[in-house]
C-alpha positions as MATLAB code, in Angstrom:
seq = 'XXXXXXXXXXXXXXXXXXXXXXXXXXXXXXXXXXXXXXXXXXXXXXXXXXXXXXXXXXXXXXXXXXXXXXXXXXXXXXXXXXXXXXXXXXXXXXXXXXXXXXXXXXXXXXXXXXXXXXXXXXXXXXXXXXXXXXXXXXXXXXXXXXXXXXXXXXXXXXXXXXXXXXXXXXXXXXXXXXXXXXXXXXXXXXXXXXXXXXXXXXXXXXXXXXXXXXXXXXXXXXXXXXXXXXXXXXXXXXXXXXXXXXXXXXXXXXXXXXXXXXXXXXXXXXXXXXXXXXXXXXXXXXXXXXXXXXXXXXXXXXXXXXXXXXXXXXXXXXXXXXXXXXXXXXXXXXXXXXXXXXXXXXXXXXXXXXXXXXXXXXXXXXXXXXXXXXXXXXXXXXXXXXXXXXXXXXXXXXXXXXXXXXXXXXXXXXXXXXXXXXXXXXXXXXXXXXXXXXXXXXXXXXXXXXXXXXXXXXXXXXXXXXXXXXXXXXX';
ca = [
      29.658  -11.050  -33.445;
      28.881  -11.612  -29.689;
      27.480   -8.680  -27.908;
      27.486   -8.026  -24.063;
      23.898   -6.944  -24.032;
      20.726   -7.432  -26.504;
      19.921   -3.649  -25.353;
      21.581   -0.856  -23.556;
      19.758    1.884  -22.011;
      21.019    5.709  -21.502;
      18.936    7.260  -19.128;
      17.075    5.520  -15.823;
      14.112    8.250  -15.679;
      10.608    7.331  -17.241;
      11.280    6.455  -20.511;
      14.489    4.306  -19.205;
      12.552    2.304  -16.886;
       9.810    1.590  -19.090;
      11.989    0.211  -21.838;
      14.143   -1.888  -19.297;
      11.320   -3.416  -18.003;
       9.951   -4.581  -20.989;
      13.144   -5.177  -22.393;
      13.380   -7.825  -19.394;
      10.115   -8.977  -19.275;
      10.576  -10.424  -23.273;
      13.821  -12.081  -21.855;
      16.282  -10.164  -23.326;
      19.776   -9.188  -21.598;
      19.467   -4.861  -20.734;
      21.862   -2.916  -19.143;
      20.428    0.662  -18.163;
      22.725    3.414  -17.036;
      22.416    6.695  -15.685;
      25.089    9.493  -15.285;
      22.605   10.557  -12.109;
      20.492    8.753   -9.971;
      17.543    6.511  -11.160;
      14.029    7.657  -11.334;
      14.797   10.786  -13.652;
      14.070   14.723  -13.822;
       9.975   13.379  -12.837;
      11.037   11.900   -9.396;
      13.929   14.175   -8.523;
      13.371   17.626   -9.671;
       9.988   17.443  -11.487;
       6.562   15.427  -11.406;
       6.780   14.160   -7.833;
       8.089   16.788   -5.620;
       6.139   19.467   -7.374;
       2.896   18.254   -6.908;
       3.673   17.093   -3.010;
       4.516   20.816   -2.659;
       1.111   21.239   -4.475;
      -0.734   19.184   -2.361;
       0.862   20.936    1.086;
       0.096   24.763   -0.528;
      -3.165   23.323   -0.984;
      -3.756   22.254    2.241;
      -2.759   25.472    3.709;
      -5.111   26.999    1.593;
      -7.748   24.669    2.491;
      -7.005   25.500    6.675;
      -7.203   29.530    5.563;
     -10.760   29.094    4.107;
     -12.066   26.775    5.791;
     -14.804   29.229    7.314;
     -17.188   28.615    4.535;
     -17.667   25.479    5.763;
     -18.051   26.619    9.142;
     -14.994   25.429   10.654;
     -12.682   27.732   12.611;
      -9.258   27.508   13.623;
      -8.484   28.354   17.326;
      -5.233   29.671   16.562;
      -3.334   31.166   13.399;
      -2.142   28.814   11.254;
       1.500   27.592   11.615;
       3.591   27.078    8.659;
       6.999   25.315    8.855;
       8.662   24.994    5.418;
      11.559   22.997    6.633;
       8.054   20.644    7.895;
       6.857   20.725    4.237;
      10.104   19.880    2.436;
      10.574   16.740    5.029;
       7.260   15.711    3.591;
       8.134   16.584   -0.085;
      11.527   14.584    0.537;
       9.866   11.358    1.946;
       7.358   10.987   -0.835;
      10.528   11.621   -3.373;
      12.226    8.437   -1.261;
       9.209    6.121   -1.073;
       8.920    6.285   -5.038;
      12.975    5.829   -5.621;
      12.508    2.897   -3.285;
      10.953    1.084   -6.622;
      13.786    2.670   -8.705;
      16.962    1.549   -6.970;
      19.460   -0.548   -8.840;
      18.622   -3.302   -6.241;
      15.190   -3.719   -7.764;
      16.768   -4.097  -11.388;
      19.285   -6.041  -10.456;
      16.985   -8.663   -8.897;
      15.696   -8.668  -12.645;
      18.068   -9.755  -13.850;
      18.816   -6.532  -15.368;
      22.423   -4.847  -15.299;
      21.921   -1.691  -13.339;
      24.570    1.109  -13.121;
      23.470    4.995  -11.876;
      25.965    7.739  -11.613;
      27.809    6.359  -14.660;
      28.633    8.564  -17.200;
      28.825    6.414  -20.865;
      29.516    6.978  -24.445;
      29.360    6.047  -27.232;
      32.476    4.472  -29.540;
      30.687    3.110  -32.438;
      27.481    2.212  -33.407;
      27.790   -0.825  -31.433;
      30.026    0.196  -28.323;
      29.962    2.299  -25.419;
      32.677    3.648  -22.909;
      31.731    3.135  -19.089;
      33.553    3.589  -16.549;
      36.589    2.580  -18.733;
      34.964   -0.683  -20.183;
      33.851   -0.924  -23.528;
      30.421   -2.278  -23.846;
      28.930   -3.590  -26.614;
      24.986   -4.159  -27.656;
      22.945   -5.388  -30.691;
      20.781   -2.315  -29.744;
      20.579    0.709  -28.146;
      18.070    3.314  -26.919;
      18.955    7.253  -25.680;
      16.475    8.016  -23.016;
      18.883   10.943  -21.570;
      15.648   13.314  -20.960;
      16.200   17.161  -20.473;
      17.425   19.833  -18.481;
      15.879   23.443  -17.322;
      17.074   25.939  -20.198;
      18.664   29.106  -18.789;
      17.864   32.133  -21.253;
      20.959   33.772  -21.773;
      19.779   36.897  -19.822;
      22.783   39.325  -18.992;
      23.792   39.574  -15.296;
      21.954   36.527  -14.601;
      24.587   34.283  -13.497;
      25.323   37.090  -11.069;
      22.767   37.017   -8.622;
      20.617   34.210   -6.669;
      18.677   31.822   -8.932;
      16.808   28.302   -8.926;
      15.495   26.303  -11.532;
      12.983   23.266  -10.737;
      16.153   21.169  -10.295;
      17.387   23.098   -6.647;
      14.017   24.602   -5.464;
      13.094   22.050   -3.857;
      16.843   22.781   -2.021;
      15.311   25.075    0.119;
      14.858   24.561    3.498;
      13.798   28.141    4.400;
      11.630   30.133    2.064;
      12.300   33.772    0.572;
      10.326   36.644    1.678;
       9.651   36.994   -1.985;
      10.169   35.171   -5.723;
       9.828   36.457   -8.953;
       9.241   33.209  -11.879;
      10.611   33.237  -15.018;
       8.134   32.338  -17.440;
       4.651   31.580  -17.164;
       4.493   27.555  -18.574;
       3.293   24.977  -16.394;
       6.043   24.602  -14.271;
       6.018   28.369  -13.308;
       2.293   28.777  -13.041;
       2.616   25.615  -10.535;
       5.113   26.396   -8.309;
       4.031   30.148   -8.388;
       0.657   29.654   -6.995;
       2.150   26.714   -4.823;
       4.816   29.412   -3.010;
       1.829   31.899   -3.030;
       0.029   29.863   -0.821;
       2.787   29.301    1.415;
       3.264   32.788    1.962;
       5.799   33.853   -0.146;
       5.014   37.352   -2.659;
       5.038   35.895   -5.766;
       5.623   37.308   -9.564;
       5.600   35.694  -13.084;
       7.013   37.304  -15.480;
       6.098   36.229  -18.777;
       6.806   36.945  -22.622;
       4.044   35.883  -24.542;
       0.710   37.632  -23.843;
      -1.089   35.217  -21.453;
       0.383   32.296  -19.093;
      -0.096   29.160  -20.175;
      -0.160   30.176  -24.551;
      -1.074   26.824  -25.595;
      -4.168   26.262  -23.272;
      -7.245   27.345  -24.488;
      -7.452   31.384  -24.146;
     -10.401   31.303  -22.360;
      -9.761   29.176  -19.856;
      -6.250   30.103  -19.484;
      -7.483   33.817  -18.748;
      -9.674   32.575  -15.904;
      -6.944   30.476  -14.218;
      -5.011   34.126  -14.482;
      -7.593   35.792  -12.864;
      -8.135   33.121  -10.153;
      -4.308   33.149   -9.520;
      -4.097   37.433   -9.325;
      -7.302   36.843   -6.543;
      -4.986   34.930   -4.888;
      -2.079   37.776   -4.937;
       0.358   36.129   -7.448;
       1.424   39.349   -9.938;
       1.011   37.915  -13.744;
       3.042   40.385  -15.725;
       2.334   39.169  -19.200;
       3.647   40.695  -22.588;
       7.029   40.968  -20.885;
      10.160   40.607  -21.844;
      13.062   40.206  -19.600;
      16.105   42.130  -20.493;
      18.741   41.920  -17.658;
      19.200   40.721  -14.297;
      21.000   42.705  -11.085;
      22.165   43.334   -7.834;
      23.001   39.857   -6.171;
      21.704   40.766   -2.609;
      18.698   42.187   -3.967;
      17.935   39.828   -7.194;
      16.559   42.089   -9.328;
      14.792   41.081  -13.300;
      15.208   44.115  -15.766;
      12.086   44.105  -18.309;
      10.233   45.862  -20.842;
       6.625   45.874  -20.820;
       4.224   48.200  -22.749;
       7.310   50.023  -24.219;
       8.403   50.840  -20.936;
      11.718   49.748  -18.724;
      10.590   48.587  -15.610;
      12.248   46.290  -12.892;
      11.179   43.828  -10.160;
      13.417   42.436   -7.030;
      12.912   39.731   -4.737;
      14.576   37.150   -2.203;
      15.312   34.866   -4.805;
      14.522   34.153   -8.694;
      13.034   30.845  -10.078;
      13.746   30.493  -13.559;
      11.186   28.611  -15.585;
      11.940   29.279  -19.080;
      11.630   25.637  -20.731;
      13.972   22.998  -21.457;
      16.586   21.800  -23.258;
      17.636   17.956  -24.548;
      20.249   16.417  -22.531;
      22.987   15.292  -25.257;
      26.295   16.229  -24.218;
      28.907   13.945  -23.742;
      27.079   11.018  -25.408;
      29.191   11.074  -28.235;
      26.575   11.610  -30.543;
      28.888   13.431  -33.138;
      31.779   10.241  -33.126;
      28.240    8.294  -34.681;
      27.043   11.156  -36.911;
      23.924   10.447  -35.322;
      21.411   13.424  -36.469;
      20.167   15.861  -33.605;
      19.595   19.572  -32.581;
      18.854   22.028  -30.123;
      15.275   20.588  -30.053;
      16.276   17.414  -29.445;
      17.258   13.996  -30.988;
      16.095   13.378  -34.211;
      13.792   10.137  -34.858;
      11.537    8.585  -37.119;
       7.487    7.695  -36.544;
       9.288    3.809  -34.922;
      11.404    6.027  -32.818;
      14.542    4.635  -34.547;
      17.639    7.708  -35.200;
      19.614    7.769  -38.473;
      22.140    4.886  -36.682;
      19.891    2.225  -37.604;
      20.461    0.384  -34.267;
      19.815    2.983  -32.081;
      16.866    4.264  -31.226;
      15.988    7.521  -28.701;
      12.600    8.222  -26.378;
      11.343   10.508  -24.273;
      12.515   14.214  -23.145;
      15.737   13.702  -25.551;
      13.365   13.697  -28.195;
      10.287   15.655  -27.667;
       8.152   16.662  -29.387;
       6.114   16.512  -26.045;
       7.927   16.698  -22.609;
       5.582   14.781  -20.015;
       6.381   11.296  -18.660;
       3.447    9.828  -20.195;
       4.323   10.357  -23.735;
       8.132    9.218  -22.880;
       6.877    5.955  -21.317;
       4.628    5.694  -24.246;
       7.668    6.016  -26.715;
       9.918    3.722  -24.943;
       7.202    1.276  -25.119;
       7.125    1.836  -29.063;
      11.082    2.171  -29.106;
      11.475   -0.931  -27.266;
       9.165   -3.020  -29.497;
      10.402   -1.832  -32.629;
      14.373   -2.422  -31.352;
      13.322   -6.367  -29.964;
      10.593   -7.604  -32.303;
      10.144   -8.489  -35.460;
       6.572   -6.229  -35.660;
       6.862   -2.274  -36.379;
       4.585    0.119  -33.917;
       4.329    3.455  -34.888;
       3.717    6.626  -32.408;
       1.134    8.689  -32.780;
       0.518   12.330  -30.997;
      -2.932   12.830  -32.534;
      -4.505   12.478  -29.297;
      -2.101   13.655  -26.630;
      -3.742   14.176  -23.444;
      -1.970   16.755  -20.117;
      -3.066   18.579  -17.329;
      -1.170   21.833  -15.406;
      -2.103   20.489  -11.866;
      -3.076   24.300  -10.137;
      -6.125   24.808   -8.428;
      -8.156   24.292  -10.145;
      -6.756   21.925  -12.471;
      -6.278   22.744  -16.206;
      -6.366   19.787  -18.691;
      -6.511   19.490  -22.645;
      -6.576   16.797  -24.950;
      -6.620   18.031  -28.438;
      -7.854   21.206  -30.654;
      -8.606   24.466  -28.624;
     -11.486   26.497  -29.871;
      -9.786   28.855  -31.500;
      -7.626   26.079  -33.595;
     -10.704   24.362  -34.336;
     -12.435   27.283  -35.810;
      -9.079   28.288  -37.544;
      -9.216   24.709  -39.089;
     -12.963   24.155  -39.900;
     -14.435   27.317  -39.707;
     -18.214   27.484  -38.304;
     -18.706   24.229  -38.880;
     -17.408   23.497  -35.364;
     -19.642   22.920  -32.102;
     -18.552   23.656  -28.489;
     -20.601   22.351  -25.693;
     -19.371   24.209  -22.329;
     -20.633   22.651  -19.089;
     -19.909   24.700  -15.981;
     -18.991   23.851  -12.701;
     -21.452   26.411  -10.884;
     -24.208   23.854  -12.615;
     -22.956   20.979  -11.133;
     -24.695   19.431   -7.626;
     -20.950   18.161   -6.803;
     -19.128   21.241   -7.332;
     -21.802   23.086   -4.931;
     -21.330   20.275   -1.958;
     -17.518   20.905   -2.424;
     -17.771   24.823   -2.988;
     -15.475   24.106   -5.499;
     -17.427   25.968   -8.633;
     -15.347   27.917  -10.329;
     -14.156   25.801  -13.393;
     -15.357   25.288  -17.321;
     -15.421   22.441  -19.229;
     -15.457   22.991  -22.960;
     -15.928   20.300  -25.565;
     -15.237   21.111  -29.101;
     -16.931   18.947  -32.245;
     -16.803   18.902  -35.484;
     -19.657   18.655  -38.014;
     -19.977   14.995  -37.565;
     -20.165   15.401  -33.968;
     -16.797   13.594  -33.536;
     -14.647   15.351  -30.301;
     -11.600   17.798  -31.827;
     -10.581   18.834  -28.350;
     -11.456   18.606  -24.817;
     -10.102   21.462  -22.112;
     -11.266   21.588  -18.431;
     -10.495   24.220  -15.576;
     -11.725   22.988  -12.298;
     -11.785   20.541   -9.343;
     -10.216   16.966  -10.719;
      -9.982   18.330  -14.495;
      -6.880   15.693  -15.263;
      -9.015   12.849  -14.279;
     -12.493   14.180  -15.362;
     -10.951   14.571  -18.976;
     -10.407   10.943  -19.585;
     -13.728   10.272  -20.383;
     -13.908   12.626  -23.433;
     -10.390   11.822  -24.465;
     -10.680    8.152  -24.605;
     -13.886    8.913  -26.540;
     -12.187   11.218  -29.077;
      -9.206    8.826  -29.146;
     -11.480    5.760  -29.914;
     -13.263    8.235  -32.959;
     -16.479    8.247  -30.534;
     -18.993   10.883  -30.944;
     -19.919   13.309  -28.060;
     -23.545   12.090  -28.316;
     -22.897    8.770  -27.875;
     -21.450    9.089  -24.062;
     -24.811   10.305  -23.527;
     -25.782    6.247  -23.317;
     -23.754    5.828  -20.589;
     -24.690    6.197  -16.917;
     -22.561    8.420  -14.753;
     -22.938    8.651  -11.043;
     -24.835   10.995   -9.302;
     -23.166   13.384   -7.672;
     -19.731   13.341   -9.428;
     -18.074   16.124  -11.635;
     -17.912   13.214  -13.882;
     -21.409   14.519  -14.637;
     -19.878   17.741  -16.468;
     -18.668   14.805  -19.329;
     -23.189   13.807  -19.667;
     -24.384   17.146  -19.557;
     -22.374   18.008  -22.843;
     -23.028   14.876  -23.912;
     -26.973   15.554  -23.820;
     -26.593   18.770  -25.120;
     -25.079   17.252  -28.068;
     -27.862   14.496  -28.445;
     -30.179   16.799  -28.243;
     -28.367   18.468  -31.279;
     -28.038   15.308  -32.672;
     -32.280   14.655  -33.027;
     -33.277   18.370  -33.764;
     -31.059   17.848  -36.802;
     -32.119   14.111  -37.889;
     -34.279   14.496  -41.129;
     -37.050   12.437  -39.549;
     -37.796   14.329  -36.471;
     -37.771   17.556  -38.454;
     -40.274   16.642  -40.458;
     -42.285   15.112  -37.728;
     -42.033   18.734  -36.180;
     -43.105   20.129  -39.511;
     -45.571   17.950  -39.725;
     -47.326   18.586  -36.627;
     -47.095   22.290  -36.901;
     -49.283   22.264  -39.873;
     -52.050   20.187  -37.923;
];
């Protein structure tokens, strides 16, 4: 049978992209096709205008306290939000300017955004009224914010990360949703730009898969700041639309908070409706599409990456599906994924970034047979020429000195972590990095301080030298 396309493509975010272009670039015929606009939930809604809002909140923050430096302003500081979202906006544009269809097209690659499609077979999709056919497929439909079925909430005044950035005039006042990444973010980002912020929060700490102790001291930076962290909350109802108002329960007792406006941040969801999954009998669920270790689905010719899939929702694990998706559609070689060593970073300030086992998992896991090696900021010559010393670095081993986990709160901690996680992902001891030279002054350096600590370890436990120790304390 002749088919119109080697490979089809649902979804033009991340993953989408990725697998097109490679798709291409082994010289294969790919459609891609988006119900929205190309570039995804990352350059729309998530990724890029977030952290340009970061980056402005930042520099605000920067122009308040910039006395330590001794640097004064000669007039208050002006803040224009409409100013800040025109910036946000044109960074948003200057990235979809590499994601238009034009720049497919020129590919050679068949480019269609704000098209829904469907599927009719295993082998055939509805667009636009055509029928479509492709030896392969891949679902790359990535996910949307989930809206907790709170009662009264679809009463009053709320965002999600997909119309904040809407605003063109900011509330007096905002009270977050949940305490993940994307709330923590945009809560401290708002805070900075004036607005009274609170994060309300179920579980009992922000941020419950970071590493407790360093998720505590991002709290505690944040509440300096003035953002309210209500933890161990649970919402229970939502009120008054000119006054939006979240209902909770905290500590046993009822207790409610109001604000200009209400950002809800409670997770996400996978984005298959309307694909026509069911007509296929094509296995998924509420957490998402279900796939195999090639990335393949129960329809042997289709395969699914990114958001749609989880089990991790950042773009660099959906990129590095498609990538394994696309090989394992197109070639005649299999590539597995693997999520043992999963790096990501929550981009406040200060940064916090993992890559693996937290202390507590580790000891959970091995027991005392586990070594952590913290390196602090405040002991670092670049951290004191920046002021920027508040931050931790923890690096946890095992018994054979082998990295389980790396987690960093401070200045740069997504790209200081790279180091360590490269090491761990390449089964590299700690010790070992010790050989290398860093430059001096860098918070690179945080990375060869552990690492010495853990040579030093490493001899005080070698056989040899403890007898030469022995040895000498008997002469």
């Amino acid at each position: 049978m002749a088919y119109d396309y080697d490979l089809i493509i649902l979804g033009g975010g991340g993953a989408g992209i990725t697998a097109a272009m490679l798709a291409n670039g082994l010289g294969k015929k790919v459609a891609l096709i988006d119900k929205k606009r190309f570039g995804g939930e990352c350059t729309w809604s998530g990724c890029v205008p977030s952290k340009s809002l970061l980056h402005a909140a930042r520099v605000a923050q920067t122009a308040r306290t910039m006395e330590h430096c001794g640097l004064a302003a000669e007039s208050p500081l002006s803040l224009r939000y409409d100013g800040v979202m025109d910036s946000v906006r044109q960074t948003v544009a200057s990235i979809y300017e590499g994601e238009k269809p034009e720049v497919f097209e020129k590919l050679g690659i068949t480019a269609m955004e704000n098209t829904a499609a469907s599927f009719v077979d295993a082998n055939s999709l509805e667009v636009n009224g055509k029928i479509l056919s492709a030896r392969k497929f891949l679902i790359a439909t990535g996910s949307s914010p989930l809206v907790p079925p709170v009662p009264g909430l679809k009463d009053v005044l709320f965002y999600t990360n997909e119309t904040i950035f809407s605003l063109d005039t900011l509330p007096s006042s905002l009270t977050i949703m949940g305490g993940g990444p994307i709330g923590v973010e945009l809560a401290q980002a708002f805070n900075r730009l004036g607005v009274t912020v609170t994060v309300i929060e179920m579980a009992p700490a922000i941020l419950i898969r970071e590493d407790a102790e360093l998720s505590a001291r991002l709290a505690e930076i944040m509440r300096k700041e003035g953002v309210q962290l209500l933890t161990g909350a649970k919402v229970l109802s939502a009120s008054d639309p000119e006054h939006p108002t979240l209902n909770y329960e905290k500590d046993g007792r009822s207790e409610a908070v109001s604000a200009g406006a209400i950002l809800v941040a409670a997770g996400r969801k996978p984005n298959t409706e309307g694909l026509g999954l069911e007509t296929l009998g094509l296995a998924f669920d509420r957490r998402g599409i279900a796939v195999n270790l090639y990335m393949r689905t129960n329809v042997k010719n289709i395969y699914a990456a990114g958001d749609v899939v989880g089990p991790y929702q950042f773009s660099h694990i959906a990129n590095y599906q498609a990538i394994a998706a696309t090989s394992n559609a197109l070639l005649p070689v299999s590539r597995k994924v693997n999520y043992d060593a999963v790096p990501w970073c929550t981009f406040t300030d200060p940064e916090l970034a993992r890559s693996g086992l937290t202390e507590a998992e580790a000891r959970e896991q091995f027991g005392s047979k586990i070594r952590v090696y913290r390196a602090e900021y405040a002991g670092l010559d670049r951290a004191r020429t920046e002021q920027a010393t508040e931050g931790l670095a923890k690096f946890v081993c095992g018994a054979n000195g082998k990295l389980l986990g790396v987690h960093i709160l401070g200045e740069r901690a997504g790209e200081i972590m790279h180091e360590a996680h490269a090491a761990r992902a390449l089964d590299i001891p700690l010790h070992r990095l010790d050989r290398v030279i860093h430059t001096y002054p860098t918070y690179s350096e945080l990375t060869r301080q552990a690492a010495r600590a853990a040579y030093i370890d490493r001899l005080q436990s070698n056989p040899l030298v403890r007898f030469i120790k022995w040895a000498r304390s008997k002469t």
